[in-house]
PDB file of N, CA, C and O in Angstrom:
ATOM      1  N   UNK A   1      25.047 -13.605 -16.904  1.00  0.00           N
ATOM      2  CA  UNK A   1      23.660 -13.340 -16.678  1.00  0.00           C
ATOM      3  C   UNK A   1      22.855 -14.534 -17.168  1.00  0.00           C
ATOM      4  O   UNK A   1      23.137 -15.246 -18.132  1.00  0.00           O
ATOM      5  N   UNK A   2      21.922 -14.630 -16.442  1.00  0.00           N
ATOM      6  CA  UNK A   2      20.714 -15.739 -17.248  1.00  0.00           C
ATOM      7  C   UNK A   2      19.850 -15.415 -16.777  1.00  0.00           C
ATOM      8  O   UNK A   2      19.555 -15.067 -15.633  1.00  0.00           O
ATOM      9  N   UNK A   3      19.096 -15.568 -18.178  1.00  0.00           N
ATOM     10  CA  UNK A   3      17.571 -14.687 -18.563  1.00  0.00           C
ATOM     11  C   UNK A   3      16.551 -15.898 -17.976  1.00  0.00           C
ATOM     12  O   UNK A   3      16.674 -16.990 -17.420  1.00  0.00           O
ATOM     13  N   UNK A   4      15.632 -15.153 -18.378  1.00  0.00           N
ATOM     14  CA  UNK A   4      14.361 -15.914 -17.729  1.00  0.00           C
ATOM     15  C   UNK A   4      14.305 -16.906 -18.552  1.00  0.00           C
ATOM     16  O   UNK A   4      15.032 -16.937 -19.545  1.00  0.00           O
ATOM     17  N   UNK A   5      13.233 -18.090 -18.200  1.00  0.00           N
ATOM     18  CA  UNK A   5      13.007 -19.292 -18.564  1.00  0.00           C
ATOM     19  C   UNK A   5      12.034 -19.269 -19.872  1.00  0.00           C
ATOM     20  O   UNK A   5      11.016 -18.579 -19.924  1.00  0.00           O
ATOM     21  N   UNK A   6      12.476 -20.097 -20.894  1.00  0.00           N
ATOM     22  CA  UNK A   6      11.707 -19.955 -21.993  1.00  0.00           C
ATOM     23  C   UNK A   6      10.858 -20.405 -22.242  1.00  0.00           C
ATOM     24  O   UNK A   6      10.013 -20.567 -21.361  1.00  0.00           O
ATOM     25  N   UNK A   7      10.608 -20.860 -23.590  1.00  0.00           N
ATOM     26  CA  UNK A   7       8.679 -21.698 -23.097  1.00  0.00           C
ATOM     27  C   UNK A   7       8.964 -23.141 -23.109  1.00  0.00           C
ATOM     28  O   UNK A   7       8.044 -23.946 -22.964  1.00  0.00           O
ATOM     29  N   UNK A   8      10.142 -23.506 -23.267  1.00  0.00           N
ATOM     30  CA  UNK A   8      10.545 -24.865 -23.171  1.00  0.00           C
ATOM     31  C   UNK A   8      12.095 -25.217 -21.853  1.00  0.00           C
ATOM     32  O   UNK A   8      13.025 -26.012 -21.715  1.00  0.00           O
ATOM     33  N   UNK A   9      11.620 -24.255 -21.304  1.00  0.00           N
ATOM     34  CA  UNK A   9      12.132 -24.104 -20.435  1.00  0.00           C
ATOM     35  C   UNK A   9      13.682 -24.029 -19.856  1.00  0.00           C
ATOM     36  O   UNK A   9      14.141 -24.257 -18.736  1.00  0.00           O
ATOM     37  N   UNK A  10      14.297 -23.604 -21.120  1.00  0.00           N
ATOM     38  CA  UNK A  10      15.665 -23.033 -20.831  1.00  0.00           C
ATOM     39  C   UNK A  10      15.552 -21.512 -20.926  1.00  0.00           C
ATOM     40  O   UNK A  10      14.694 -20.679 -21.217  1.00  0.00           O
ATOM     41  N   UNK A  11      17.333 -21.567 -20.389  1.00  0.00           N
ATOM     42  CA  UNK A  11      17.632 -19.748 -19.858  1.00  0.00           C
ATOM     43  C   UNK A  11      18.796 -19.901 -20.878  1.00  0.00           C
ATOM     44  O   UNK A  11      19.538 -20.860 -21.091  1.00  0.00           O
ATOM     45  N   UNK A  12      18.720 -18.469 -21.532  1.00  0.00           N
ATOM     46  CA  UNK A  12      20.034 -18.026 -21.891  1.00  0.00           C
ATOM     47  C   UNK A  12      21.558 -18.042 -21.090  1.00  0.00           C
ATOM     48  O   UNK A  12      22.018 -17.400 -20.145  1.00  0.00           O
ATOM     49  N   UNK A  13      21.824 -18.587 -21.539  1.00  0.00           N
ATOM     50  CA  UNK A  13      23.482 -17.875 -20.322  1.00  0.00           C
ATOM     51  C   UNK A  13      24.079 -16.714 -21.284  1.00  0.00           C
ATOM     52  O   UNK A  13      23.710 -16.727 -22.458  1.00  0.00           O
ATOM     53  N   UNK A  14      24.785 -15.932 -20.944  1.00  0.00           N
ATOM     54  CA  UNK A  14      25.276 -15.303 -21.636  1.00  0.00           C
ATOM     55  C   UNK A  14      26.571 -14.682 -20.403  1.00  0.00           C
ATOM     56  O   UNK A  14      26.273 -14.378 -19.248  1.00  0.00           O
ATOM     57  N   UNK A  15      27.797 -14.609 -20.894  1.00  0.00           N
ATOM     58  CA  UNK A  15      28.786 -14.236 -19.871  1.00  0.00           C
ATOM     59  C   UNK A  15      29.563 -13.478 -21.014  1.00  0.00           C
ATOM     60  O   UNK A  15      29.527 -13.730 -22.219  1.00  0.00           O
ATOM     61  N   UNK A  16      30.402 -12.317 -20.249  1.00  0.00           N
ATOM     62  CA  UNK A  16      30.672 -11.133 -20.820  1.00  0.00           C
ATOM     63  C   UNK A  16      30.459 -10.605 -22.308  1.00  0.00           C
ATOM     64  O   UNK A  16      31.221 -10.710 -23.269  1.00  0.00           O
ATOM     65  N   UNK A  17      29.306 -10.057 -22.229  1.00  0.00           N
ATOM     66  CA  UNK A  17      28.294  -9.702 -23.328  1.00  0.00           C
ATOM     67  C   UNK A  17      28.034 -11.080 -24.340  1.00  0.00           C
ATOM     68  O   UNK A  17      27.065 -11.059 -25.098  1.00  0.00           O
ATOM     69  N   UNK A  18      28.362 -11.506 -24.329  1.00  0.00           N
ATOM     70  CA  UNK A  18      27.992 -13.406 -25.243  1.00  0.00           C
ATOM     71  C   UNK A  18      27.072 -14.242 -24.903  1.00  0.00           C
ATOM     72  O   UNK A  18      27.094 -14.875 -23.847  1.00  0.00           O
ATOM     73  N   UNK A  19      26.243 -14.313 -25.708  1.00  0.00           N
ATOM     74  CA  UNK A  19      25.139 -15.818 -25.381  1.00  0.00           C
ATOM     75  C   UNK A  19      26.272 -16.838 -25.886  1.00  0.00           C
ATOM     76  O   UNK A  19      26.912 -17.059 -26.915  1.00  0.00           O
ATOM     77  N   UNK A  20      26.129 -17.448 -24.276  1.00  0.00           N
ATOM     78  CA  UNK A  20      27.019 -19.041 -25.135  1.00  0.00           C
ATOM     79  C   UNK A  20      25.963 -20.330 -25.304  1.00  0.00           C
ATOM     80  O   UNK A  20      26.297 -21.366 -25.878  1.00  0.00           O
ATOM     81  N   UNK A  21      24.686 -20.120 -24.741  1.00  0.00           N
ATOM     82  CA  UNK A  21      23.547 -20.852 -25.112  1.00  0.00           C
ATOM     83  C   UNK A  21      22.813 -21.148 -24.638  1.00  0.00           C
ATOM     84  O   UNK A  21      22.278 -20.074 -24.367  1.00  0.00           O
ATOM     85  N   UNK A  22      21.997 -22.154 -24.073  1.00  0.00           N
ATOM     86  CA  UNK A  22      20.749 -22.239 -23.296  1.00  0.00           C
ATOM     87  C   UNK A  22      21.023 -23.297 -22.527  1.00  0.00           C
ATOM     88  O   UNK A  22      21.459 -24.423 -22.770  1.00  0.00           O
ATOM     89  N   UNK A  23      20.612 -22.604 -21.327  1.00  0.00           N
ATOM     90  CA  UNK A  23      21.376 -23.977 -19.499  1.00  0.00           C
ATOM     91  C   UNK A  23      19.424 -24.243 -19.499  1.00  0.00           C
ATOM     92  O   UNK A  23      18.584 -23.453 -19.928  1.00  0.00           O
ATOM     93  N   UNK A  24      19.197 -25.571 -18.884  1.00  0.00           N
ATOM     94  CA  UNK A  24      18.255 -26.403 -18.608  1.00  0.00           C
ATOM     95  C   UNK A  24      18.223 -27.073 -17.069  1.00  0.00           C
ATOM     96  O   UNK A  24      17.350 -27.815 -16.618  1.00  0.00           O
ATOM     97  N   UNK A  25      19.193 -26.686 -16.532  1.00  0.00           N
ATOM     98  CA  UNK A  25      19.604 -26.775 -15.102  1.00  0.00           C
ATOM     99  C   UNK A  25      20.722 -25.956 -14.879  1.00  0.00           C
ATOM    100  O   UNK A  25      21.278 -25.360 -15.802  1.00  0.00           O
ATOM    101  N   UNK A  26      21.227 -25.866 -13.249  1.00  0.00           N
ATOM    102  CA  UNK A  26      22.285 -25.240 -12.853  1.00  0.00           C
ATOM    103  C   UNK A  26      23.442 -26.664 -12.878  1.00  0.00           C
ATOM    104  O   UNK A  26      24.403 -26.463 -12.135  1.00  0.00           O
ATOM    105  N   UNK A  27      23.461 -27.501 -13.328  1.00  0.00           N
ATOM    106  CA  UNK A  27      24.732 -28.105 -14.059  1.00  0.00           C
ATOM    107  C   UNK A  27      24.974 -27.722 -15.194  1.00  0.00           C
ATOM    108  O   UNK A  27      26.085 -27.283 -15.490  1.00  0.00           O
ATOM    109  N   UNK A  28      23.810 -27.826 -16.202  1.00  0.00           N
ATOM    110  CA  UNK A  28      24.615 -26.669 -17.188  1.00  0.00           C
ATOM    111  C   UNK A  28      25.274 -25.131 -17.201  1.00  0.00           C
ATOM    112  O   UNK A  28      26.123 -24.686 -17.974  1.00  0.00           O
ATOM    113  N   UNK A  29      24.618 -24.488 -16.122  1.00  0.00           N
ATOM    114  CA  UNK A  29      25.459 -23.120 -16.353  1.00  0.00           C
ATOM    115  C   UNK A  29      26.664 -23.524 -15.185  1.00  0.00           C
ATOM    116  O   UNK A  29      27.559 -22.680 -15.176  1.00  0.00           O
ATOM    117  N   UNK A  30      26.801 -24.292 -14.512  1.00  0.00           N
ATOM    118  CA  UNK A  30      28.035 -24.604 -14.334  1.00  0.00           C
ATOM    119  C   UNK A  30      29.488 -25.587 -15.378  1.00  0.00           C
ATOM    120  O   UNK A  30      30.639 -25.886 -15.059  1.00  0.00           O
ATOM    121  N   UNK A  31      28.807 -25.784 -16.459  1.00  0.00           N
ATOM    122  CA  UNK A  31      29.566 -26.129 -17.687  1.00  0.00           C
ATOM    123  C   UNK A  31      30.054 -24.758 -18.386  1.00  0.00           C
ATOM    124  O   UNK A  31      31.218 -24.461 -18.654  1.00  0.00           O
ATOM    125  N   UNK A  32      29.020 -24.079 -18.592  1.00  0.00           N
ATOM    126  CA  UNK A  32      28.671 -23.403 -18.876  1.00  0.00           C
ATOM    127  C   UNK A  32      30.235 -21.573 -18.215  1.00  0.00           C
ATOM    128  O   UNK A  32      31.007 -20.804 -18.788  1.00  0.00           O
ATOM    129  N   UNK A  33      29.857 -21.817 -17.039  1.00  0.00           N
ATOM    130  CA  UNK A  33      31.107 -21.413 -16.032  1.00  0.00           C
ATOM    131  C   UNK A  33      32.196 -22.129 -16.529  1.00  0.00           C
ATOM    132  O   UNK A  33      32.742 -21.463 -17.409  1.00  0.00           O
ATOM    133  N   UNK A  34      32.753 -23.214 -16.340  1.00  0.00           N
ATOM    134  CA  UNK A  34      33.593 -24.148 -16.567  1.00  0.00           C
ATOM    135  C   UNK A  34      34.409 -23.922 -17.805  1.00  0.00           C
ATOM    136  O   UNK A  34      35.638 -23.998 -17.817  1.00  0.00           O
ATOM    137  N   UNK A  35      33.474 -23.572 -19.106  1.00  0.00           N
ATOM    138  CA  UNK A  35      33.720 -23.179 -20.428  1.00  0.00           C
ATOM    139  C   UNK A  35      34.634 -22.100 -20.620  1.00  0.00           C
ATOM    140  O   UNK A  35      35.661 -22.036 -21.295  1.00  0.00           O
ATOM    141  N   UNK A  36      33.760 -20.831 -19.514  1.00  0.00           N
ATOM    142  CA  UNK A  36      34.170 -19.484 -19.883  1.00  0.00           C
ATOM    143  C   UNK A  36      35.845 -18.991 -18.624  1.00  0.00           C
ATOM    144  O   UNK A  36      36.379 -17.928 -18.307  1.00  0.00           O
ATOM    145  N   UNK A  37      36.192 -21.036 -18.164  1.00  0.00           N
ATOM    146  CA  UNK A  37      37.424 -20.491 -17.563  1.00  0.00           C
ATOM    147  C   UNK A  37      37.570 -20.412 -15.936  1.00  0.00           C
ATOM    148  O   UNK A  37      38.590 -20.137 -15.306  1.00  0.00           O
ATOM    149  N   UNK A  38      35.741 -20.856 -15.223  1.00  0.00           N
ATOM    150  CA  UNK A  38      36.200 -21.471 -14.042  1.00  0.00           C
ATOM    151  C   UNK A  38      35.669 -22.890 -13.929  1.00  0.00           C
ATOM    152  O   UNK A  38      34.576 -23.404 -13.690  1.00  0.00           O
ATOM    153  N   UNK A  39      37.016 -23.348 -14.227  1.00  0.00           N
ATOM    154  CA  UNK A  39      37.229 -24.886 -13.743  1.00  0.00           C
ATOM    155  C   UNK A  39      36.451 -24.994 -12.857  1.00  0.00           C
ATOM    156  O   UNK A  39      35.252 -25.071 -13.124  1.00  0.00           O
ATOM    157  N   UNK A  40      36.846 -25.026 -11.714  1.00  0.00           N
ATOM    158  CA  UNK A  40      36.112 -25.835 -10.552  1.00  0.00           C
ATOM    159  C   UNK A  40      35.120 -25.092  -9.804  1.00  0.00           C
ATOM    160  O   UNK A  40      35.099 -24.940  -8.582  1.00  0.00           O
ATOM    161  N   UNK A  41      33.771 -24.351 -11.211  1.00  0.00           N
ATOM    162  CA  UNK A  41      32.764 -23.834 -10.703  1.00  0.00           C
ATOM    163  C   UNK A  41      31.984 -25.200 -10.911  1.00  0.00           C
ATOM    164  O   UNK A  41      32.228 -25.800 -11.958  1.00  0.00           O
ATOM    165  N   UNK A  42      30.767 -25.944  -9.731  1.00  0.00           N
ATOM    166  CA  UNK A  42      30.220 -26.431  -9.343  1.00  0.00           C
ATOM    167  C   UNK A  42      28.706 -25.774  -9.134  1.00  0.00           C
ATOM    168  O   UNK A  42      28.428 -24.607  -8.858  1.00  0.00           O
ATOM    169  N   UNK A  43      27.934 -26.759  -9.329  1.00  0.00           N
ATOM    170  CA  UNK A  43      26.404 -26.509  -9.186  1.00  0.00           C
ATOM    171  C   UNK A  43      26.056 -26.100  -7.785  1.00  0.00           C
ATOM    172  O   UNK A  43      24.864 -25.859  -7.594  1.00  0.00           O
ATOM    173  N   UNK A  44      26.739 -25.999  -6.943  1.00  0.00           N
ATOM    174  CA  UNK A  44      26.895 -25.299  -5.754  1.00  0.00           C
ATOM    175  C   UNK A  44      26.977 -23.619  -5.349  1.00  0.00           C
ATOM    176  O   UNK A  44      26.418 -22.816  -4.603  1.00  0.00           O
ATOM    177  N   UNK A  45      28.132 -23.674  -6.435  1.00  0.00           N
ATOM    178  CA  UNK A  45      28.911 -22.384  -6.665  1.00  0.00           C
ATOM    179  C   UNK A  45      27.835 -21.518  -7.520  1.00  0.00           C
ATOM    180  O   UNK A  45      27.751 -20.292  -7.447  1.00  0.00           O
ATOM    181  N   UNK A  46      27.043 -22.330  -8.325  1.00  0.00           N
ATOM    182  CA  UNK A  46      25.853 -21.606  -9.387  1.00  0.00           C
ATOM    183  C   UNK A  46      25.331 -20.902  -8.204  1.00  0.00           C
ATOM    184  O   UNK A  46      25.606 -19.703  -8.159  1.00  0.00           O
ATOM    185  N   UNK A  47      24.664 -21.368  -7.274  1.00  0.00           N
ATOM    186  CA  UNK A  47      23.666 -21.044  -6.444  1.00  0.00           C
ATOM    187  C   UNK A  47      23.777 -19.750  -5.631  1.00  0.00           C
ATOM    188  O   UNK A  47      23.158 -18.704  -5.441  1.00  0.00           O
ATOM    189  N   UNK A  48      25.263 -20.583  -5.129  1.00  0.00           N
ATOM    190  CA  UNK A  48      25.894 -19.374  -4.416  1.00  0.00           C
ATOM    191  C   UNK A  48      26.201 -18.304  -4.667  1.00  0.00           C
ATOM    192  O   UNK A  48      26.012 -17.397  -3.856  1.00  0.00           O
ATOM    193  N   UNK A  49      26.740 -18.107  -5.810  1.00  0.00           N
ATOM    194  CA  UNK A  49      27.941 -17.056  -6.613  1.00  0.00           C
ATOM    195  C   UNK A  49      27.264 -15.325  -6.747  1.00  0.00           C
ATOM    196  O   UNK A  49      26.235 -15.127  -7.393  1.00  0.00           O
ATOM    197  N   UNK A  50      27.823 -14.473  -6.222  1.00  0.00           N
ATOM    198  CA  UNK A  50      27.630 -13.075  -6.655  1.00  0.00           C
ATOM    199  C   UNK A  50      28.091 -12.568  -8.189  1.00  0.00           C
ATOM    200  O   UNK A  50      27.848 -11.531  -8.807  1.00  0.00           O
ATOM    201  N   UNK A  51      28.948 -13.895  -8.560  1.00  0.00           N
ATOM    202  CA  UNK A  51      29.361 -13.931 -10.130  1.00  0.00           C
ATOM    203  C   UNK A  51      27.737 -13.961 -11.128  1.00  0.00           C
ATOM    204  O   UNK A  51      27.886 -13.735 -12.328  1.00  0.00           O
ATOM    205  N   UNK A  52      26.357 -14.214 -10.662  1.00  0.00           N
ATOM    206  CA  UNK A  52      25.531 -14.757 -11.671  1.00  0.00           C
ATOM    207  C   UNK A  52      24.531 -13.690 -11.309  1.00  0.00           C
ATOM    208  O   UNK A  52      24.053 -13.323 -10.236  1.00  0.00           O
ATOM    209  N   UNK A  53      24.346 -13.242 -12.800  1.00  0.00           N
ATOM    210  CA  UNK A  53      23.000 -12.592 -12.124  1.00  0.00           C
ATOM    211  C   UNK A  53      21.746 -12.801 -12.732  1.00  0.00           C
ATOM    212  O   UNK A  53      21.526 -12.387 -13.870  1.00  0.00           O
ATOM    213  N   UNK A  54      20.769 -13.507 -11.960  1.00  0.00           N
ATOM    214  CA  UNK A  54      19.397 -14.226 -12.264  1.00  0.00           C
ATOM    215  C   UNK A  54      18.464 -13.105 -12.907  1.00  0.00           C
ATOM    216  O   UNK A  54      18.583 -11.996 -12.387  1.00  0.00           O
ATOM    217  N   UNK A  55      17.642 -13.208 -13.858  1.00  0.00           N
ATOM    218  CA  UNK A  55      16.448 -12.877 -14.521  1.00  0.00           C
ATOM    219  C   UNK A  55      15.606 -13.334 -14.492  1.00  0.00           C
ATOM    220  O   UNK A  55      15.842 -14.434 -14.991  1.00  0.00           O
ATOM    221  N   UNK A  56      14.143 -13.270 -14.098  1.00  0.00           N
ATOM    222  CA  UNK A  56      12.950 -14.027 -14.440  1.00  0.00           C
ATOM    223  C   UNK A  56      12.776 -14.992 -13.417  1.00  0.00           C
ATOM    224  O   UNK A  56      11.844 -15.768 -13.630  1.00  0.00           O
ATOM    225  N   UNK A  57      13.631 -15.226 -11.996  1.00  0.00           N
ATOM    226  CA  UNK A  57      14.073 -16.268 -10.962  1.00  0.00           C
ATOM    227  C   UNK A  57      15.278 -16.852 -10.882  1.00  0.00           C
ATOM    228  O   UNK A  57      15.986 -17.106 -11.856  1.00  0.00           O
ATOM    229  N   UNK A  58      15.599 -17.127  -9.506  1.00  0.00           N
ATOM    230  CA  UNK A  58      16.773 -17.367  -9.315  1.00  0.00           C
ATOM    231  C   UNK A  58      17.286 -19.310 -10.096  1.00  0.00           C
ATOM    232  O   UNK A  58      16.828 -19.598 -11.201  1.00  0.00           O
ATOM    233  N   UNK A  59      17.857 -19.965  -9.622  1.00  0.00           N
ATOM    234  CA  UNK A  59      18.499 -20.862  -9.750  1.00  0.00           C
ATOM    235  C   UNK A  59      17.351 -22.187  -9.681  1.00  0.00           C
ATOM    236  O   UNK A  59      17.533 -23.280 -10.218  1.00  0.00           O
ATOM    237  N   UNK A  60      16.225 -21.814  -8.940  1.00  0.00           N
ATOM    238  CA  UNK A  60      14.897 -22.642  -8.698  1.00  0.00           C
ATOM    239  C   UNK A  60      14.225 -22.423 -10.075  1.00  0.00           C
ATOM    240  O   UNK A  60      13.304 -23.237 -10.149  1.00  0.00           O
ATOM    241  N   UNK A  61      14.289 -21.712 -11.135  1.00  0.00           N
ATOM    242  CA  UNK A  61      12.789 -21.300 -11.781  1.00  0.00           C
ATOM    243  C   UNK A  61      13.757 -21.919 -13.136  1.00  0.00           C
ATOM    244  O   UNK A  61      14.901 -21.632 -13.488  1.00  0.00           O
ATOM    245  N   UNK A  62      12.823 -22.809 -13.656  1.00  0.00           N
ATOM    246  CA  UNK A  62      12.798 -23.278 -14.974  1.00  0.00           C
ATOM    247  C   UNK A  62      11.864 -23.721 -16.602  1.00  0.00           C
ATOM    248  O   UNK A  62      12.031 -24.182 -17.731  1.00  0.00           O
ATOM    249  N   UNK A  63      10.989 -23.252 -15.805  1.00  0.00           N
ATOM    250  CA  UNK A  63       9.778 -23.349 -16.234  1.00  0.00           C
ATOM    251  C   UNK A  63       8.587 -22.131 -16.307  1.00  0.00           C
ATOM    252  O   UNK A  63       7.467 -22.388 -16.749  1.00  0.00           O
TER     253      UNK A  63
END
């Protein structure tokens, strides 16, 4: 999941019940992915994925 955008404009990530920390783009929550075990999730795959579920805006909202 990733929460809405903060006042400095990161999102929580948090993947199976865990905050693992705050993405500032969708390359980070594709590290972020990457971390929690899919390798070859891509900033593509962020966008795409039925794996993510957006809060506060999708993959566009950072601010």
């Amino acid at each position: 999941m990733i929460y809405p955008p903060d006042e400095a404009g990161g999102r929580r990530v948090r993947i199976d019940g865990t905050i693992l920390g705050r993405a500032y783009s969708t390359q980070d929550v594709a590290r972020f992915m990457q971390e929690a075990g899919l390798q070859s999730f891509d900033e593509v795959d962020v966008v795409r994925s039925a794996l993510i579920e957006w809060r506060g805006g999708g993959p566009d909202a950072w601010a």
